[in-house]
MDAnalysis code that builds the backbone (N, CA, C; Angstrom):
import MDAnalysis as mda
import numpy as np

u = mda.Universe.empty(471, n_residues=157, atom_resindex=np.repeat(np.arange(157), 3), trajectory=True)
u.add_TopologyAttr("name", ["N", "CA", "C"] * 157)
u.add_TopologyAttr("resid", np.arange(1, 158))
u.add_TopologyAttr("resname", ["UNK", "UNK", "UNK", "UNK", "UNK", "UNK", "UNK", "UNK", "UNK", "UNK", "UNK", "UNK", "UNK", "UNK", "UNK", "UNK", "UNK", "UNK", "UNK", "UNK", "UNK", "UNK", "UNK", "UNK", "UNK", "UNK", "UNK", "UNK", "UNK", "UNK", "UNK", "UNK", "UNK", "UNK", "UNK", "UNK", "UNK", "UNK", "UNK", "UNK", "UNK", "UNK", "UNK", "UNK", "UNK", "UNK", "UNK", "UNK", "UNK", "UNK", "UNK", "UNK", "UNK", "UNK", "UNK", "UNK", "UNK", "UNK", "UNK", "UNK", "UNK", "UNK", "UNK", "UNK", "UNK", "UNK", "UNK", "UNK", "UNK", "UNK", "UNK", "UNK", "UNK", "UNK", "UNK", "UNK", "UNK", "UNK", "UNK", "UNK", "UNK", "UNK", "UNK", "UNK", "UNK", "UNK", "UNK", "UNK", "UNK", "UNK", "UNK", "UNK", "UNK", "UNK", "UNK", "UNK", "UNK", "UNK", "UNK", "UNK", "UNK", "UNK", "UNK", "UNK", "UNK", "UNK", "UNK", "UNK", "UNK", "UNK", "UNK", "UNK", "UNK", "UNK", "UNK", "UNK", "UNK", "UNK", "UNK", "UNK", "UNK", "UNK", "UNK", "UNK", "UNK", "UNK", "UNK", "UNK", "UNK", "UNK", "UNK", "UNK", "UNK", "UNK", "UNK", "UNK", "UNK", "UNK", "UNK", "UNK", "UNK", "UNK", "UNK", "UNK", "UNK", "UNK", "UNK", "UNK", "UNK", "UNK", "UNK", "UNK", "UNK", "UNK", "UNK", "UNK", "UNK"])
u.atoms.positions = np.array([
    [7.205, 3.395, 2.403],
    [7.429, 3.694, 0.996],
    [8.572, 2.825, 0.494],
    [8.489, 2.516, -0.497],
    [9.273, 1.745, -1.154],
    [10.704, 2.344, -1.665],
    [11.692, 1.748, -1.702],
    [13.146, 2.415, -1.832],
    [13.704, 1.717, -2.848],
    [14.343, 2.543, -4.299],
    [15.222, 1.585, -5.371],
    [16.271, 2.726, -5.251],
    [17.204, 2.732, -4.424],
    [18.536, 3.562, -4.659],
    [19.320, 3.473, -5.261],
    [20.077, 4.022, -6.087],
    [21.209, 3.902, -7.436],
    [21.784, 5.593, -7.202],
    [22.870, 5.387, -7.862],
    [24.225, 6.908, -7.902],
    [23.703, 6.637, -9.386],
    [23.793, 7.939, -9.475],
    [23.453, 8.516, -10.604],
    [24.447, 10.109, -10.834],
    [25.155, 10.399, -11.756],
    [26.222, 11.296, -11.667],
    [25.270, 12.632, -12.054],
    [26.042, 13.326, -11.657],
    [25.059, 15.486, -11.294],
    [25.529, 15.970, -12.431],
    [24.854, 16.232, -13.284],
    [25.368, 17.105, -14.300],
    [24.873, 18.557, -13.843],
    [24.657, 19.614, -14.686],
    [24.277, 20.659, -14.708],
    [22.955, 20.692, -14.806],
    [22.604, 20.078, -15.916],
    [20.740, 19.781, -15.606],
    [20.412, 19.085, -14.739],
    [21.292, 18.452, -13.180],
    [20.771, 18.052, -12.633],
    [21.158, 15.868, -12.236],
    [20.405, 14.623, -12.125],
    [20.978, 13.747, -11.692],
    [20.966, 12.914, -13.695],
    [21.215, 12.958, -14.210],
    [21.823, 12.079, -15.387],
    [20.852, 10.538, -15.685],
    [20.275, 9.847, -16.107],
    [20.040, 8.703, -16.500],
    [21.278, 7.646, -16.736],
    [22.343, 7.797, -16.415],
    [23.488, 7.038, -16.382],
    [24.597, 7.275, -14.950],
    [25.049, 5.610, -14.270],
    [25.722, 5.688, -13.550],
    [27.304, 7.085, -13.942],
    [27.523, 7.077, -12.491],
    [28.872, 8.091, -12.698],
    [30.046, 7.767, -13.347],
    [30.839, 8.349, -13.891],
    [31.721, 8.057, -14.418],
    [32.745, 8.405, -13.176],
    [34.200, 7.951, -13.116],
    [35.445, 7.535, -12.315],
    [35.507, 9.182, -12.275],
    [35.710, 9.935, -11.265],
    [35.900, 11.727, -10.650],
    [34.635, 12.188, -11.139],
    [33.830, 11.725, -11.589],
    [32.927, 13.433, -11.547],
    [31.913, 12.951, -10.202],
    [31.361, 13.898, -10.052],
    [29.941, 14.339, -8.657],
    [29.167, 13.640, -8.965],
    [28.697, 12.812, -7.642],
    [27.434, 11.499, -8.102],
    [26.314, 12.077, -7.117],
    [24.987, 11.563, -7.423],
    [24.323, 11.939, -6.371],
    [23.508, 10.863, -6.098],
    [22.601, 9.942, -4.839],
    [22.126, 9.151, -4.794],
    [20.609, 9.127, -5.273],
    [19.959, 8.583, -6.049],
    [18.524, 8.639, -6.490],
    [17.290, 7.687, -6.155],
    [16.274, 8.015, -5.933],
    [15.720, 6.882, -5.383],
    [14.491, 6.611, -6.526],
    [14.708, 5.614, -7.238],
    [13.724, 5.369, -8.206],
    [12.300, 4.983, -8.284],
    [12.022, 5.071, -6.888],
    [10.471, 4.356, -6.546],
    [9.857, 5.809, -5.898],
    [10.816, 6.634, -6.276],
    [10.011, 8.195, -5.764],
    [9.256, 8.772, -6.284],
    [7.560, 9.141, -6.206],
    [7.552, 10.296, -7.338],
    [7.638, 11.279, -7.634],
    [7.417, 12.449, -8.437],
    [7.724, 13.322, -8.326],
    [7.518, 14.636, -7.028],
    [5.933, 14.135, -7.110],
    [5.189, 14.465, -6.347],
    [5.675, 14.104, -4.800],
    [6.006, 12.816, -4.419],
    [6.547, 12.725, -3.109],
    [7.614, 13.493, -2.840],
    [8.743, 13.513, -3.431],
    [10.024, 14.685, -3.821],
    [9.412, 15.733, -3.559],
    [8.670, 16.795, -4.184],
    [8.111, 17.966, -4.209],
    [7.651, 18.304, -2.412],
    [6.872, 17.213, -2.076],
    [6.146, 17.469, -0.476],
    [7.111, 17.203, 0.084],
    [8.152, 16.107, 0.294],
    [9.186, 15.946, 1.169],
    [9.875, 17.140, 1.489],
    [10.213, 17.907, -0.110],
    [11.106, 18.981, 0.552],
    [10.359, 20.353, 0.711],
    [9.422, 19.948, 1.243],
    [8.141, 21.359, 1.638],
    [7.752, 22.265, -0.040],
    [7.840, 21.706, -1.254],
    [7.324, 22.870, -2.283],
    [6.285, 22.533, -2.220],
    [5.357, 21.631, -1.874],
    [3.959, 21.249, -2.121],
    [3.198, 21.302, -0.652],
    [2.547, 22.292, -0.513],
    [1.486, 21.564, 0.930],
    [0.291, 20.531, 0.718],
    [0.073, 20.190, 2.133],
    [-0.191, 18.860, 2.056],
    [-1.508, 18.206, 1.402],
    [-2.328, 19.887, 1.103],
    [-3.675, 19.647, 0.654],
    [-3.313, 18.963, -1.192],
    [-2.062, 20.009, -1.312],
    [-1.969, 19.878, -2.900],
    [-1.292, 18.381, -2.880],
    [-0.410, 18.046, -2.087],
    [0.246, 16.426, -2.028],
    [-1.037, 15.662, -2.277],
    [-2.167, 15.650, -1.506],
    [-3.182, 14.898, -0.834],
    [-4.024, 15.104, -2.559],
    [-4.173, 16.053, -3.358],
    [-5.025, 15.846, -4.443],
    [-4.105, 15.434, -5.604],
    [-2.963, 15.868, -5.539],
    [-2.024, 14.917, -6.678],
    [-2.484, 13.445, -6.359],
    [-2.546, 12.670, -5.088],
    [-2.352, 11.551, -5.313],
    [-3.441, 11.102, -5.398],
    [-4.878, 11.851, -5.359],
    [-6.091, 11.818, -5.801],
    [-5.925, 11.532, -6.905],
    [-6.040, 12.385, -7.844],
    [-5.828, 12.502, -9.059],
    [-4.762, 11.251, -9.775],
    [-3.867, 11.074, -9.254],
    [-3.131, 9.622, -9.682],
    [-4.063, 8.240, -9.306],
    [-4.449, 8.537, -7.885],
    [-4.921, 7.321, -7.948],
    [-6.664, 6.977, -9.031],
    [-7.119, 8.068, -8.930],
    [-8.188, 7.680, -10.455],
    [-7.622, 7.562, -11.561],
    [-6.510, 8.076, -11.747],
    [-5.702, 7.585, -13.250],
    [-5.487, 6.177, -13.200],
    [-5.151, 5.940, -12.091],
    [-4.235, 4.235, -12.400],
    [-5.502, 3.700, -12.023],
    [-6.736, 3.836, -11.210],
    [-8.194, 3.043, -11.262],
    [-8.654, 3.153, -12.646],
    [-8.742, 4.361, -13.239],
    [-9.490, 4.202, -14.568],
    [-8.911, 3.544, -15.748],
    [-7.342, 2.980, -15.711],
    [-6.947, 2.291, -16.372],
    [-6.748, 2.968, -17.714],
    [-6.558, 4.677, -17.741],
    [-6.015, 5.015, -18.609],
    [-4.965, 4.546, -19.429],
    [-3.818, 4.582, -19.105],
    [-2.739, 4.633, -19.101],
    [-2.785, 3.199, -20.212],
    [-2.356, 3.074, -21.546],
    [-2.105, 2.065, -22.369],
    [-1.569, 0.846, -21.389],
    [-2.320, -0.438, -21.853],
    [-1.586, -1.609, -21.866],
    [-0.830, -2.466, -22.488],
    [0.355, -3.336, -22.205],
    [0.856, -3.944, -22.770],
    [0.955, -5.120, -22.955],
    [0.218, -6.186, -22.423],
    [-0.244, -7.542, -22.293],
    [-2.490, -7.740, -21.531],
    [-2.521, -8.382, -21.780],
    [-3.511, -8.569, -22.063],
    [-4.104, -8.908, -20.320],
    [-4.906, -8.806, -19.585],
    [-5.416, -8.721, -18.129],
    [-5.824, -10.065, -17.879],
    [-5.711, -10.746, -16.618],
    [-5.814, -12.162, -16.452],
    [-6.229, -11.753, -14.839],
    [-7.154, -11.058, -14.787],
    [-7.894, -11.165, -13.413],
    [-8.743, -12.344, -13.646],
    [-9.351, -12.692, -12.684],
    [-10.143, -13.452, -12.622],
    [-11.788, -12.618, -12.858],
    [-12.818, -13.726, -13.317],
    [-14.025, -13.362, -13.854],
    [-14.827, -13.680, -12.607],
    [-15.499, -12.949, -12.330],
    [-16.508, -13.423, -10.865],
    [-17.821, -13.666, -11.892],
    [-18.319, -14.578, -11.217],
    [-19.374, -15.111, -12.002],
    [-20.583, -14.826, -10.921],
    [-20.098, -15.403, -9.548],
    [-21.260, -15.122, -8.542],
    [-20.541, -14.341, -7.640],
    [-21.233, -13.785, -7.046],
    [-20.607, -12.618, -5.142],
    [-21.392, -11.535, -5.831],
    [-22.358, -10.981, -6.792],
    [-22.877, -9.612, -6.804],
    [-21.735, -8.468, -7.198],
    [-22.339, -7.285, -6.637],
    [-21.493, -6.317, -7.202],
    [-20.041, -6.426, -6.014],
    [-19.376, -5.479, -6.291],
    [-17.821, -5.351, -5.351],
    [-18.142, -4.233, -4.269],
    [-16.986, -3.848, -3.727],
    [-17.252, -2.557, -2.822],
    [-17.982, -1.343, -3.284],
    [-18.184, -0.641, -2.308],
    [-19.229, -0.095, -2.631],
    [-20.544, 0.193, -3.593],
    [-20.775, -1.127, -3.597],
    [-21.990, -1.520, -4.766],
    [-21.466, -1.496, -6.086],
    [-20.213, -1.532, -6.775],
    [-20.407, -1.199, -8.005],
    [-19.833, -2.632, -8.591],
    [-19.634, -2.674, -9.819],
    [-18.830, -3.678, -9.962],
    [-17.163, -3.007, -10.302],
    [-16.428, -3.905, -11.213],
    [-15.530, -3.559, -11.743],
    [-15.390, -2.361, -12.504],
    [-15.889, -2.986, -13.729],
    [-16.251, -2.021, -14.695],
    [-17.245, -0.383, -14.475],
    [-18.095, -0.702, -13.430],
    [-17.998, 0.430, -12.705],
    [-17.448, 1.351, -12.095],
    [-16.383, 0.949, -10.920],
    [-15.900, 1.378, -10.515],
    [-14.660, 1.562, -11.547],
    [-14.301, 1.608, -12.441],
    [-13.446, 2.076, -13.620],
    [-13.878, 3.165, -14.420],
    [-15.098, 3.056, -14.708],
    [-16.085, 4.339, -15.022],
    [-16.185, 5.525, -14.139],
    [-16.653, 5.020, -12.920],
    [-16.491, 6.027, -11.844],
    [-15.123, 7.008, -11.872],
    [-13.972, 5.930, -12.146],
    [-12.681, 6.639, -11.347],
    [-12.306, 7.359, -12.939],
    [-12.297, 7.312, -14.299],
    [-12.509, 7.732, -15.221],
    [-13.380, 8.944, -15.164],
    [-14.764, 9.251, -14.622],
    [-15.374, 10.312, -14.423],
    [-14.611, 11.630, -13.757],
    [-14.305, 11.374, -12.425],
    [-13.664, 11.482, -11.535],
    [-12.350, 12.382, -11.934],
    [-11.619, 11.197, -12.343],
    [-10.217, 12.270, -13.638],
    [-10.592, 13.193, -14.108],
    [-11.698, 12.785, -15.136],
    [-11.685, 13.755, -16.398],
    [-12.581, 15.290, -15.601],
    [-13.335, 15.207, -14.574],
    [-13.590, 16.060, -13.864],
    [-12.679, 16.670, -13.467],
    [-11.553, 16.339, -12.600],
    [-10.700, 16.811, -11.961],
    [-9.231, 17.728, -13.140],
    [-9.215, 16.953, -13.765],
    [-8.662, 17.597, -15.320],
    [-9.227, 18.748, -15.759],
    [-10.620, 18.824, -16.114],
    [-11.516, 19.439, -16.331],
    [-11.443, 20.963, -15.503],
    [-11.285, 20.425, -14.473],
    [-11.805, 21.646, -13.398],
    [-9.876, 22.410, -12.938],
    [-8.863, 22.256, -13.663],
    [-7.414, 22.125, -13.541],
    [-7.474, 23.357, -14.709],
    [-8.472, 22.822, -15.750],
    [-8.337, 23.718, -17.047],
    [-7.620, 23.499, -17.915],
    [-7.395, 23.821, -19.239],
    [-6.452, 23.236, -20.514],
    [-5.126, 24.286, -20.450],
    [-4.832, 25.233, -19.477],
    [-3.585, 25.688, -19.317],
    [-2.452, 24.590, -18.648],
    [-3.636, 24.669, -17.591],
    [-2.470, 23.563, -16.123],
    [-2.768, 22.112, -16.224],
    [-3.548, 21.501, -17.207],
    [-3.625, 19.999, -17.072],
    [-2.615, 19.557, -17.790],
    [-1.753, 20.358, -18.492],
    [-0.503, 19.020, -19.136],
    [0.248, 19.351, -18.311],
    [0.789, 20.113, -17.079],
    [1.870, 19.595, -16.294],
    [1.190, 18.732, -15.025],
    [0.127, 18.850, -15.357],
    [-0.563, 17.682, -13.510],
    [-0.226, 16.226, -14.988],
    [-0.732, 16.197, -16.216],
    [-0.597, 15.091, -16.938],
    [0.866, 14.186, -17.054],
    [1.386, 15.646, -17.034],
    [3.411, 14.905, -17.259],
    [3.851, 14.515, -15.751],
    [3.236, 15.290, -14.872],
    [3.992, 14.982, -13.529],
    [2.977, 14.378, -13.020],
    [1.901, 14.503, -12.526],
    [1.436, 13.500, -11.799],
    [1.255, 12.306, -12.260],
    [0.639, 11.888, -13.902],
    [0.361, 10.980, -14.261],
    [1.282, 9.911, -14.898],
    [2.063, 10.506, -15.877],
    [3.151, 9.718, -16.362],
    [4.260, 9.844, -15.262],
    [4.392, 10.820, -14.088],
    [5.372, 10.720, -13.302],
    [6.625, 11.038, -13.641],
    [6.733, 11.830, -14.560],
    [7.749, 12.865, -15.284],
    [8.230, 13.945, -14.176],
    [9.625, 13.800, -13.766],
    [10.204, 15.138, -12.872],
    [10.143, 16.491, -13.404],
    [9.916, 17.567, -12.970],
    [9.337, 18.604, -13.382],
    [10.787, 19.302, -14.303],
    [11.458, 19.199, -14.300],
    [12.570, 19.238, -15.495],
    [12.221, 19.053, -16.796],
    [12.099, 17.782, -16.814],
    [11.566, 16.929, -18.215],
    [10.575, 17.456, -18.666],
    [9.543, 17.695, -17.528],
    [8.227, 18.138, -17.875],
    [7.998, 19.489, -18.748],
    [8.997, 20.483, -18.003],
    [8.688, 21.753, -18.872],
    [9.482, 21.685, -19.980],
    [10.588, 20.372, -20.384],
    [11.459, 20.599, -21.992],
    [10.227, 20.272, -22.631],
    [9.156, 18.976, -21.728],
    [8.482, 18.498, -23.004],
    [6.968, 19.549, -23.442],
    [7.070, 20.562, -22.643],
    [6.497, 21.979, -22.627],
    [6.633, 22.947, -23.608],
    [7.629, 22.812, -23.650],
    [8.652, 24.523, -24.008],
    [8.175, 25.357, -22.893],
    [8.146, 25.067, -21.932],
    [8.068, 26.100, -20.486],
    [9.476, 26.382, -20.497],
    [9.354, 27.666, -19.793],
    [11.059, 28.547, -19.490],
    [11.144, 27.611, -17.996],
    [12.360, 27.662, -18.125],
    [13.549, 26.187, -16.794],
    [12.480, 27.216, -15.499],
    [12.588, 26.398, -14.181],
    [11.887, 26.793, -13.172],
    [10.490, 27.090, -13.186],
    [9.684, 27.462, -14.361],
    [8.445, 27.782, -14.252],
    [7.083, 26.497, -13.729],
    [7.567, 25.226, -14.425],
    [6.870, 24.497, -13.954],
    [6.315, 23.642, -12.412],
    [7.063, 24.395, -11.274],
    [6.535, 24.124, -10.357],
    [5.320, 25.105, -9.438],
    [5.964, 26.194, -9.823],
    [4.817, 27.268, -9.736],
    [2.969, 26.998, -10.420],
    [3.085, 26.548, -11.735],
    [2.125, 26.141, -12.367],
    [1.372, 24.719, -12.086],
    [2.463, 24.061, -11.324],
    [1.877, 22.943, -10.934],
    [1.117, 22.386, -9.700],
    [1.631, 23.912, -8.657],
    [0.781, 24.339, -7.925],
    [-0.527, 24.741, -7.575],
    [-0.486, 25.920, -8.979],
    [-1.874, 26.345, -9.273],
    [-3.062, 25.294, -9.383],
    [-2.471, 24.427, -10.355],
    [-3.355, 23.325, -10.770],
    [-3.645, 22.286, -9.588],
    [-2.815, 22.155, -9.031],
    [-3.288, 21.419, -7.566],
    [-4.079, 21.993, -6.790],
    [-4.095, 23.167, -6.833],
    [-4.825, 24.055, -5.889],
    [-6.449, 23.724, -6.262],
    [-6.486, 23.684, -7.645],
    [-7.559, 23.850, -8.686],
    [-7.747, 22.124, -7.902],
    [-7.505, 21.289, -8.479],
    [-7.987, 20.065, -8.446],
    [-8.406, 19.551, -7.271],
    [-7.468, 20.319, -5.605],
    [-7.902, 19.804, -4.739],
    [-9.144, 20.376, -4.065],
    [-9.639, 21.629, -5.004],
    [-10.960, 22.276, -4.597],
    [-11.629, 21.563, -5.446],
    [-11.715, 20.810, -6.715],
    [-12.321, 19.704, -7.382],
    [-12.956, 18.507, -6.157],
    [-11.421, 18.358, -5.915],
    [-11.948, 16.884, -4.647],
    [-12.601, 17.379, -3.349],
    [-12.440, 18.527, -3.311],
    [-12.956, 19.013, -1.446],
    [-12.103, 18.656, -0.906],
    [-10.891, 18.796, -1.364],
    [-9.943, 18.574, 0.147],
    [-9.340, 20.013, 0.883],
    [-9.728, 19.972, 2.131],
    [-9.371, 21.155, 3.151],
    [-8.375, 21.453, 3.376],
])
């Protein structure tokens, strides 16, 4: 896994978006974490629900939800047929788009905006429930549920 470490000073809500200032409490942060890895590292997530969060992320970032900001410069295959597993590109973008919106789907319109803030945009579950109006602590409990939900979506055991 990849490591971007920076001190970041502890407030009361927790590690700050700004280095520490000279005496107060710093804590070290690792910016290439996600939320989701955080969550399983320190045992709140078991491994089925780890294992369908990153399901669920990884058809987000295949289906190419997520707005762009410059314009795509893959290369155009002209000849080789379809790609892995028979599909092409644009298939397999469709596919992993299906896939989401299933797995969303099957999460329900209670619990899909905290799998949306935390798994997808990768929002720490803090942020997630201000941008909620969830009461402080509730959103990991709920984000459970919905994993639970999604990883019986994927069939994972």
């Amino acid at each position: 896994m990849q490591r971007e470490l920076v001190e970041r000073e502890l407030t009361e809500a927790g590690p700050s978006s700004h280095p520490p200032t000279r005496g107060r409490r710093s804590v070290t942060v690792n910016l290439a974490e996600s939320p989701l890895t955080w969550l399983h590292a320190r045992g709140h997530l078991s491994d089925r629900q780890f294992a369908a969060g990153e399901c669920l992320r990884r058809d987000f970032e295949r289906a190419q939800i997520a707005p762009g900001i410059t314009m795509r410069w893959d290369p155009v295959r002209v000849q080789g047929g379809a790609g892995e597993q028979g599909l092409h590109a644009s298939e397999r973008q469709l596919a992993a788009r299906q896939r989401f919106d299933g797995a969303i789907g099957a999460a329900g319109p209670g619990l899909s905006d905290i799998l949306w803030h935390v798994v997808c945009a990768g929002e720490g579950l803090p942020d997630a429930e201000r941008a909620l109006a969830w009461p402080v602590r509730s959103g990991k409990l709920v984000l459970k549920l919905a994993l639970d939900r999604v990883a019986a979506f994927y069939r994972i055991a």
